[in-house]
N, C-alpha and C positions, 0 to 999 in steps of 0.2 A: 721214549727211546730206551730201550735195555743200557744197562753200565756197559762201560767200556769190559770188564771182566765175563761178563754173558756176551759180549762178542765174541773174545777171544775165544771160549769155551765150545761156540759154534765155528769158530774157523778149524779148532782144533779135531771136532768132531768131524767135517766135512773130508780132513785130512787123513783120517786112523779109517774112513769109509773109501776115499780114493783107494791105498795100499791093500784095502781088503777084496776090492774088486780087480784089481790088479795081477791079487794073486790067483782071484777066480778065472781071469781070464787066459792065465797061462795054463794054469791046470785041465782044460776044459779043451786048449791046443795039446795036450800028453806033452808039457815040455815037462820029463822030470825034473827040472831045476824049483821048477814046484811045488818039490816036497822037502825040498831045504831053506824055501822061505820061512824065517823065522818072526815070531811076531813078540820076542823080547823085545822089552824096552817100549813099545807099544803103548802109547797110552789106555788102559781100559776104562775109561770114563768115568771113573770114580773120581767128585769132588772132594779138594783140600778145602782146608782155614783160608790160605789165601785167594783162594777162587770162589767162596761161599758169601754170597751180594745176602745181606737180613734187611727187612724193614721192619722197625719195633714198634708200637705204639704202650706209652708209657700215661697213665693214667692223668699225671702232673706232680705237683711239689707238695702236697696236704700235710709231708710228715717230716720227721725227721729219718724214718724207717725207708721211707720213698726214695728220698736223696740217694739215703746209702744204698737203697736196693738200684736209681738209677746208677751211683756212679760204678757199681760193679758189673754192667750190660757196658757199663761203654770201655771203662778200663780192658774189662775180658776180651773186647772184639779187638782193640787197640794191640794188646800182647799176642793175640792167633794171629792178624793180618788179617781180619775177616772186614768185609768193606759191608758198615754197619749204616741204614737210614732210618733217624732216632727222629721222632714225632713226641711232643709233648701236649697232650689231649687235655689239658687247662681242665679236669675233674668234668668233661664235660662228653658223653657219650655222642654228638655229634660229629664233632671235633675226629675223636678215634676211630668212627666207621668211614669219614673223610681221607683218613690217614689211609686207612687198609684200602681202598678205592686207587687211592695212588700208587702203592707199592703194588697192588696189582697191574697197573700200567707201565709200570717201571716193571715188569716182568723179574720180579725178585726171587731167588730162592724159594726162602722161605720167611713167613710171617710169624713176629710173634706178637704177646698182645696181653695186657694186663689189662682186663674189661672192668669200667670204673663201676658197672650194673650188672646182674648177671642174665638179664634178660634183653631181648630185642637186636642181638646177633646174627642168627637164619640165612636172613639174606644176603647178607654183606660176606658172610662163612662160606656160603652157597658159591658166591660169586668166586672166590677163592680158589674153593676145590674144582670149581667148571674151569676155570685156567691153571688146574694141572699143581697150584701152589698149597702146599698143605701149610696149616695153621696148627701154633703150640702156644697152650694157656699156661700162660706164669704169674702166681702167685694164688692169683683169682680165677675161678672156676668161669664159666659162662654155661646158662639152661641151653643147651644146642644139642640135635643128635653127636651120638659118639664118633658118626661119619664125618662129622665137619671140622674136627679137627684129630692130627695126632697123636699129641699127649699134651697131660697135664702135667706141670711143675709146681710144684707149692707144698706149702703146709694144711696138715689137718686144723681146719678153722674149730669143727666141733668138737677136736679133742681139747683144743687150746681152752675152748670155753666150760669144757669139763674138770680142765684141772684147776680156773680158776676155781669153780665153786668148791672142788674139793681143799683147795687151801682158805678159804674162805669161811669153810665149814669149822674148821681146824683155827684157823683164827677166834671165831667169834664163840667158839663151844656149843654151834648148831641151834641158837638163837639168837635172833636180832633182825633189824629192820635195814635195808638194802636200798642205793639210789641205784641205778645203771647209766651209764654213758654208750650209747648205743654208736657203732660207727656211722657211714654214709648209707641211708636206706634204701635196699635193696643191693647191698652188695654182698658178694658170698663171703666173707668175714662177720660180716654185720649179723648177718643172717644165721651164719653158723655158729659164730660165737654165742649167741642168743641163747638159741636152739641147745648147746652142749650145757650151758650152766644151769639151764631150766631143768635139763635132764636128771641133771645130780642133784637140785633141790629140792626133787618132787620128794627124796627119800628126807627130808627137813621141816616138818612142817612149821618150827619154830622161825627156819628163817623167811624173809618176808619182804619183798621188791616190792617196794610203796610208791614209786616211781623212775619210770623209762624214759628217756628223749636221747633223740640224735643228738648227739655233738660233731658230728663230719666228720670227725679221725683229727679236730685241728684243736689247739690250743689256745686258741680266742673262743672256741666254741663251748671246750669243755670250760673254760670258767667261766662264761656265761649263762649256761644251763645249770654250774654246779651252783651259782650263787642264787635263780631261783628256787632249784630244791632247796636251799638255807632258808632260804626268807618262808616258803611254804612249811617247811616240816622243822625246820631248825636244832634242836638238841634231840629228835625222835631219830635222827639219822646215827645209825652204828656205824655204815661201811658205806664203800662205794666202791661198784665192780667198773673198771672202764676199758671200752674194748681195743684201746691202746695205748701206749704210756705219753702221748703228748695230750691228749683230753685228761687222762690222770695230772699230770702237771697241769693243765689248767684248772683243775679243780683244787686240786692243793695252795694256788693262789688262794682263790676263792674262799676254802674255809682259814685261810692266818686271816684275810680281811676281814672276815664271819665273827673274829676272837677264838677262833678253834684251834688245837694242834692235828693237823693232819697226822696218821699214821699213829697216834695215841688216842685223842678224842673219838676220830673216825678213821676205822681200818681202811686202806687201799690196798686193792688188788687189779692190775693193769696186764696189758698184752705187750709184748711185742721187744722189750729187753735192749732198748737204746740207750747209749752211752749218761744219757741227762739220767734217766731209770736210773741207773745206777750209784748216781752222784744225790740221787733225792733217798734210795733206800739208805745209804752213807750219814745222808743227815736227820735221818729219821722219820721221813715223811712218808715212804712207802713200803708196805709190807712188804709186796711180792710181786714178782714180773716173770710173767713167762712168756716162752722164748719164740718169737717168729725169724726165721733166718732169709731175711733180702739180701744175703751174698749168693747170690744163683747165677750172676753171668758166666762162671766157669761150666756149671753143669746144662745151662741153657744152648751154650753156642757147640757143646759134647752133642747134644740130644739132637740140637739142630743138622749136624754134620752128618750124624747116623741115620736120619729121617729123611734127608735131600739123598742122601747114596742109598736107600731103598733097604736099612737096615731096618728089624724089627726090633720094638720098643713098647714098656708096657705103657699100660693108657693112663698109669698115674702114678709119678716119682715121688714122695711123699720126701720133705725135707727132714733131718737129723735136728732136734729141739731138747731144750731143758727148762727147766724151773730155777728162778734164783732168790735168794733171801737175803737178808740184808747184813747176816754172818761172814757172807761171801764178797760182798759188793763193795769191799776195799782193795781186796786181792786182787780180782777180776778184771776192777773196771780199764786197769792201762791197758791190756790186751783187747778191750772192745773196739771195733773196726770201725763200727755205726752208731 
């Protein structure tokens, strides 16, 4: 059954269609009084915040970037009045396409969707747009034609992974040997971050990625991936690229246990610019963290509002990001939100 708010929305519609045939039918009898109906005040069917039903589907908890990206989708809908149905997809793509199935029955707005893969979307999209509900991708991209959804919210993954390599490069004087902490496989961070730091290395031949593995984006994962690159390659490791700052933190476990200093023995360079980032570049563990910004429920539930009222919106809102270093990361870090 529709929210109680998509009732009302139809009762009110049926209501602004009585008074319109109403006035047709006087007009049609030549009553001129017919031409002083007025239709101020008139609802014109343009949805508010308050009347805007979302169904979200949220990847799960993998991070600490996650958190903060969920608690500002729910804080933002909380301050609009937007009647928000928040799905927590346990890192598990069945889980999420279960979710959008539902809020399609729940006759929602609009959908949005941070896809934990960026593949195997199609149908469930398909299913979506055939009921009339458009689809907005935040944070994470998804392989789907451009028909299936409206727009995209997020950051450039490949720039992200370009500017690691270029402070990387800058770190290490464009020689030395490289571990990588890859995110979750198959996801379009994972993917692009990859894909941007390879870009800027090809001009390095000095530098040298002597081994890649996932670590999930989690920090049990990166220090137990970072401890067997120790044990394999041990003092031939210079740096470690990680494609977020909790896999970096676990890695930096990993090498004090190893007898190494993180961030002097082995440079780190991470994504993503969470408050802990900030308190590890402070103590000297990490070089550098750049920036992915998960406070998007203000411009999520914006984009959402203008795309249910039939406004036009580009196909891809690129977020506002920086680089930070560890000159900074005393100043900085009490103003971090996430």
């Amino acid at each position: 059954m529709r929210t109680m708010n998509g009732f009302l929305k139809r009762i009110r519609f049926s209501f602004i269609l009585l008074i319109l045939v109403l006035a047709a039918c006087q007009s049609d009898a030549g009553s001129n009084a017919a031409d002083s109906v007025s239709l101020a005040g008139v609802d014109d069917g343009t949805i508010a915040y308050e009347e805007l039903v979302v169904g979200y589907s949220q990847i799960g908890a993998e991070s600490e970037w996650r958190t903060g990206n969920t608690t500002s989708i729910k804080e933002a809908a909380e301050s609009l009045g937007v009647e928000l149905i928040f799905s927590d997809g346990q890192q598990k793509q069945e889980n999420q396409i279960r979710a959008i199935r539902t809020f399609i029955a729940q006759q929602v707005d609009v959908i949005g969707v941070s896809p934990v893969v960026e593949t195997g979307w199609d149908s469930v999209f398909q299913e979506a747009k055939d009921a009339g509900i458009p689809v907005i991708l935040v944070d994470r991209r998804a392989d789907v034609a451009e028909d299936l959804y409206a727009s995209y919210l997020g950051s450039d993954f490949v720039e992200e992974g370009r500017n690691a390599a270029k402070v990387m490069v800058d770190l290490l004087g464009g020689e030395g040997n490289l571990v990588e902490l890859v995110g979750t496989v198959g996801s379009a961070p994972a993917i692009d971050r990859y894909a941007g730091f390879r870009e800027v290395l090809q001009d390095y031949p000095g530098m040298k990625i002597i081994a890649s593995e996932t670590g999930d984006f989690t920090r049990a994962k990166g220090e137990e991936v970072m401890g067997d690159f120790l044990r394999l390659y041990g003092d031939e490791i210079d740096a470690v690229y990680s494609h977020n700052d909790d896999m970096a933190i676990g890695a930096i476990r990993a090498i004090e246990a190893y007898g190494l200093k993180p961030g002097e023995d082995i440079k780190i360079v991470s994504i993503d610019a969470i408050r802990d980032a900030f308190q590890a570049m402070i103590d000297g563990k990490l070089n550098a963290t750049i920036e992915c910004n998960p406070l998007l429920g203000p411009q999520f539930f914006e984009l959402a509002l203008k795309v249910v009222n039939g406004e036009s919106v580009p196909k891809w809102i690129p977020s506002e990001e920086k680089i930070y270093f560890p000159e900074d990361a005393a100043e900085i870090l009490p103003s971090r939100r996430y």
